[in-house]
Structures are given as structure tokens and as C-alpha cells.
N, C-alpha and C positions, 0 to 999 in steps of 0.2 A: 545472418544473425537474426537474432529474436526481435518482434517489435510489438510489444503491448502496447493493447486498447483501451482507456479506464471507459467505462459507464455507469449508471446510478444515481449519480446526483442531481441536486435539485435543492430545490428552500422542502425546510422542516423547523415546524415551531419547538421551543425549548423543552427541550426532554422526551424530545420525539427518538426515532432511531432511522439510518438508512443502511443498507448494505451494498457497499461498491464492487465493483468486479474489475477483473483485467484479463481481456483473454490476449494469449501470446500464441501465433504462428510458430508451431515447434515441431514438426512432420519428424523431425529422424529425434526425438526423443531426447537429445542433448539434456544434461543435469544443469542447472543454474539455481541459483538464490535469488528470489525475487523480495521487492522492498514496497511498500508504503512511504508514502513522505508528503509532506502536507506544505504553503506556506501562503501566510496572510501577505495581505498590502503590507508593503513597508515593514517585514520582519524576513527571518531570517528562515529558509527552509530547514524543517526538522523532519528528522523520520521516525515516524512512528509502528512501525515495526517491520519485519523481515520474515522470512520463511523457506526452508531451504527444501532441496529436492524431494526429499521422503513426507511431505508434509508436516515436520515439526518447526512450529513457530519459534522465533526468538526473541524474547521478550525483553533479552539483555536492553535491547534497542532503542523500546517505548519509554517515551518521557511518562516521567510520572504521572501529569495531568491526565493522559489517556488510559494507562493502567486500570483495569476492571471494567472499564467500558468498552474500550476496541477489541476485537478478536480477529485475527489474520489466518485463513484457509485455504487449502489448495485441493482444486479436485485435479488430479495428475491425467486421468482419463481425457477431460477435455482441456487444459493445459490453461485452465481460470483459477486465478486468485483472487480471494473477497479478503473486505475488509468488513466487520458487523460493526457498524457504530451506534451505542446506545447510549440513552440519556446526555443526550447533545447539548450543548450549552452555544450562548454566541460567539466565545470564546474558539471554538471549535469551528467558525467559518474563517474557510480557506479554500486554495485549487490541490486538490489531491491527486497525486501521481505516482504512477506506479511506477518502478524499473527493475529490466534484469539484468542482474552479474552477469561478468565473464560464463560463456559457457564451460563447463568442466568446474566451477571452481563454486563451493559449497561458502555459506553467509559466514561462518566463521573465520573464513580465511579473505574477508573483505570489511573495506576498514572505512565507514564515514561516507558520507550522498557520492562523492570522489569515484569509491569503489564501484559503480553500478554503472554504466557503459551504454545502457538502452535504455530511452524514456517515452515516455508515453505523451501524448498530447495532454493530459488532464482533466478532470470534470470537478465540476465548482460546486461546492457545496455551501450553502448561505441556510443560517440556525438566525429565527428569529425569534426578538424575546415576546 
């Protein structure tokens, strides 16, 4: 199975921007949907978005608070997914982690953090004001 790596983060002052990565071990090519998902001390893991094999995003996903600042990409060639986070706020520190779906099985046929099977260790991202 798949085992994404996040890296990238780091402290950045308010309204700064970082771009995360996750690269995944995937030699035979296998399709999966891979996820974003964020969660502060003491709340509740949310994900902030998705992206399936072909590299189209799914923005169904993203909570509104991230909406127009996150952007989720996938370079398929070398099997890395970013996340662009811009105009960051404090509200926005958290450990960020990426995971991947069921191999074979595409983001829309997966339902909630539940659905995503492979997780990453995480990298911390601390916005200060």
C-alpha cells in the first residue's frame, strides 16, 4: 500500500503563504484520491481538501474558512501532492496531514477523514500574528 510523506512546514507570520507536499511510494501506478486534512490542539480534524487521480481537485471538501486561499495539486509523474496555502492567518495553525484512499477507488466514492486508509506522519504548521 501507499505511505505518504508531508513536508513544508514551519512557523510563518500572518498573511504569509507556505506550500506543503506529500510524496507517496506508488511504483505500479495504482489510482487513489488523496486528502488534506488539518487539526488544531483540542478541535476536531477537518479536511481541507481532496484530489483525485487525474489531478482534479475537489473542493466539495474545503471548509469555507480555506476556500480561495488553499489550492490542492498533484504532479502524477512524481506521485507529490501540494497543498498552496496563502494569506494564512493564526487561525490556520495546525498539524497537517495528508492521506491516501483505497487504491482503485476515486474521492468521490469516499466519504469523510473514515474513508482514507493511509496517513502520513504530519508537519506542523504554526502562523503567527
Amino acid at each position: 500500500r501507499v505511505q505518504p510523506v508531508e513536508s513544508g512546514g514551519g512557523t510563518v507570520q500572518s498573511g504569509g503563504s507556505l506550500r506543503l507536499s506529500c510524496e507517496v511510494s506508488n511504483p505500479l501506478k495504482h489510482d487513489y484520491c488523496m486528502g488534506w486534512f488539518r487539526q488544531s490542539t483540542g478541535k476536531e480534524r477537518e479536511e481541507v481538501g481532496r484530489i483525485d487521480p487525474d489531478g482534479s481537485p475537489r473542493y466539495t471538501e474545503y471548509p469555507g474558512s480555506v476556500k480561495g486561499r488553499f489550492t490542492i495539486s498533484r504532479d502524477a509523474a512524481t506521485d507529490t501532492v501540494y497543498l498552496q496555502m496563502n494569506s494564512l492567518t493564526p487561525e490556520d495553525t495546525a498539524m497537517y496531514y495528508c492521506a491516501a484512499g483505497p487504491i482503485g477507488r476515486w474521492c468521490e466514492y469516499i466519504s469523510g477523514p473514515g474513508g482514507f486508509r493511509t496517513w502520513g506522519q504530519g508537519t506542523q504548521v504554526i502562523v503567527s500574528a
